[in-house]
One Martini backbone bead per residue (centre of mass of N, CA, C, O) as a GRO file, in nm:
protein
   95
    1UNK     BB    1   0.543  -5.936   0.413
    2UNK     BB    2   0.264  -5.976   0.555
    3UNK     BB    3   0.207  -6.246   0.460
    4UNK     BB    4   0.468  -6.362   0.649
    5UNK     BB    5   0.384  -6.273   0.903
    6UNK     BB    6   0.086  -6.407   0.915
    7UNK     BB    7   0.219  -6.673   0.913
    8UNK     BB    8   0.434  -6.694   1.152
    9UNK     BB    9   0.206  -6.666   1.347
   10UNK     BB   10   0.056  -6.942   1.292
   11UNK     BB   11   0.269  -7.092   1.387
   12UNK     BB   12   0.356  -6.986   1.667
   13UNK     BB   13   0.088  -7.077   1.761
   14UNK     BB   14   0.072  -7.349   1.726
   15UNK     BB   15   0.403  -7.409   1.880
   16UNK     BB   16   0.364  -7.170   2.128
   17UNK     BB   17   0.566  -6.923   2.009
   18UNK     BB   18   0.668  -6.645   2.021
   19UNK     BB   19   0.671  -6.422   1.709
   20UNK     BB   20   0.927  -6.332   1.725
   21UNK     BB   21   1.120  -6.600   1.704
   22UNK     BB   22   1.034  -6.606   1.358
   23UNK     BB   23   1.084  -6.296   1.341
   24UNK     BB   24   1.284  -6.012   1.151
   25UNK     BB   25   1.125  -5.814   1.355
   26UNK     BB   26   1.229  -5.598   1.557
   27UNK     BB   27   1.302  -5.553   1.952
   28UNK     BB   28   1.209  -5.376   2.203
   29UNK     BB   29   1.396  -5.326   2.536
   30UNK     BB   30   1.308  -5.201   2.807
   31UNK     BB   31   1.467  -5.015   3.092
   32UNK     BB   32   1.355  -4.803   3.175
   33UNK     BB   33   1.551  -4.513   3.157
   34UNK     BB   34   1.854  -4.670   3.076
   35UNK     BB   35   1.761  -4.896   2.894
   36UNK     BB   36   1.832  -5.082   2.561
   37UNK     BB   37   1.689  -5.336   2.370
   38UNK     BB   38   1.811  -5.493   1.995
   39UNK     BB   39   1.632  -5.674   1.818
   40UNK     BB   40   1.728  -5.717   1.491
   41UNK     BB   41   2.016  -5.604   1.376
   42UNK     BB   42   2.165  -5.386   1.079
   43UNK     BB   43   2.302  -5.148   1.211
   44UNK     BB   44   2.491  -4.848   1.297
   45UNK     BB   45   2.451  -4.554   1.202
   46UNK     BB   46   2.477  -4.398   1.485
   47UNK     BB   47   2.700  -4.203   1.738
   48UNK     BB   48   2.591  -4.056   2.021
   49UNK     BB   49   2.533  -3.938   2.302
   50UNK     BB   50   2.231  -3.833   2.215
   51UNK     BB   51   2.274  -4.086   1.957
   52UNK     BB   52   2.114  -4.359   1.795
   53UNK     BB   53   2.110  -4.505   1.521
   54UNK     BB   54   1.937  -4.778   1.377
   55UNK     BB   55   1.944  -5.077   1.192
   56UNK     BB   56   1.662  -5.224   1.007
   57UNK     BB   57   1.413  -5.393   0.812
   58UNK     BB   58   1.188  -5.171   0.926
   59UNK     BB   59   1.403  -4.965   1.010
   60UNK     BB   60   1.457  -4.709   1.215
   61UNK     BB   61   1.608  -4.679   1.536
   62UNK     BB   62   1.573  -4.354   1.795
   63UNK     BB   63   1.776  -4.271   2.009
   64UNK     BB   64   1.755  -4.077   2.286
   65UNK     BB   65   1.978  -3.901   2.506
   66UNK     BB   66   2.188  -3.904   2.749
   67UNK     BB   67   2.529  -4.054   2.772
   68UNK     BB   68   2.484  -4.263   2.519
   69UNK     BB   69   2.584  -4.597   2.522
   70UNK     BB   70   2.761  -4.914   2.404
   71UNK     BB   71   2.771  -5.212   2.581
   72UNK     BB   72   2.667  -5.404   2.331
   73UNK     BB   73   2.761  -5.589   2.007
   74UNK     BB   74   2.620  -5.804   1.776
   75UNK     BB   75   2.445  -5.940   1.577
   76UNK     BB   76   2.151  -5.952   1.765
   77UNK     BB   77   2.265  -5.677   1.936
   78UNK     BB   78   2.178  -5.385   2.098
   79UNK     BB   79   2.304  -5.197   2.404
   80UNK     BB   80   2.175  -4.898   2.553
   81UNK     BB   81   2.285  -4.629   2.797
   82UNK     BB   82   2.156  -4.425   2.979
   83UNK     BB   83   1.929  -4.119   2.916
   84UNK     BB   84   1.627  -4.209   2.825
   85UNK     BB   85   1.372  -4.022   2.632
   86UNK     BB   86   1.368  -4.181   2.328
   87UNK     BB   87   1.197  -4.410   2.081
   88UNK     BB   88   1.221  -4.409   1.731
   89UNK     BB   89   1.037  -4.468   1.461
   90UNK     BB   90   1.122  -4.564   1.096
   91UNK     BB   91   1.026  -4.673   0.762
   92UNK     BB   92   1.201  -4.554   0.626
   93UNK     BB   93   1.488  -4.563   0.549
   94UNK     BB   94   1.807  -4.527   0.611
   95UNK     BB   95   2.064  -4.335   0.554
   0.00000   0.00000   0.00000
């Protein structure tokens, strides 16, 4: 996997574009401590007021805090709004 990441920023690199866009290796995008967009996600493992837990290829996303709510989700997105306290990354399985 290593070797594909550094293939595609080589790549992303020559064509100028940012290596997010064709790498599948989630991004996380925070919009101060209220919102959090999750790209590249394989799907919620839990979902309660004070914690989501998202499914990635690269493992799981923590995202904990109060009133947490999950105001978008597709394929490519998952917006959680609430009251962010952290965001935990983990590379083991997800449950």
């Amino acid at each position: 996997m290593d070797r594909e990441h550094g293939f595609l920023q080589k790549i992303s690199r020559k064509i100028d574009l940012p290596s997010e866009i064709l790498s599948s290796d989630p991004t996380v995008e925070l919009k101060g401590r209220s919102e959090a967009i999750v790209i590249q996600h394989k799907g919620i493992l839990e979902y309660t007021p004070q914690r989501i837990q998202i499914a990635s290829r690269a493992g799981c996303i923590c995202i904990c805090g109060q009133n947490l709510d999950i105001s978008l989700m597709n394929r490519e997105r998952v917006a959680v709004f609430g009251q962010i306290e952290s965001v935990q990354y983990r590379k083991e399985p997800c449950l």
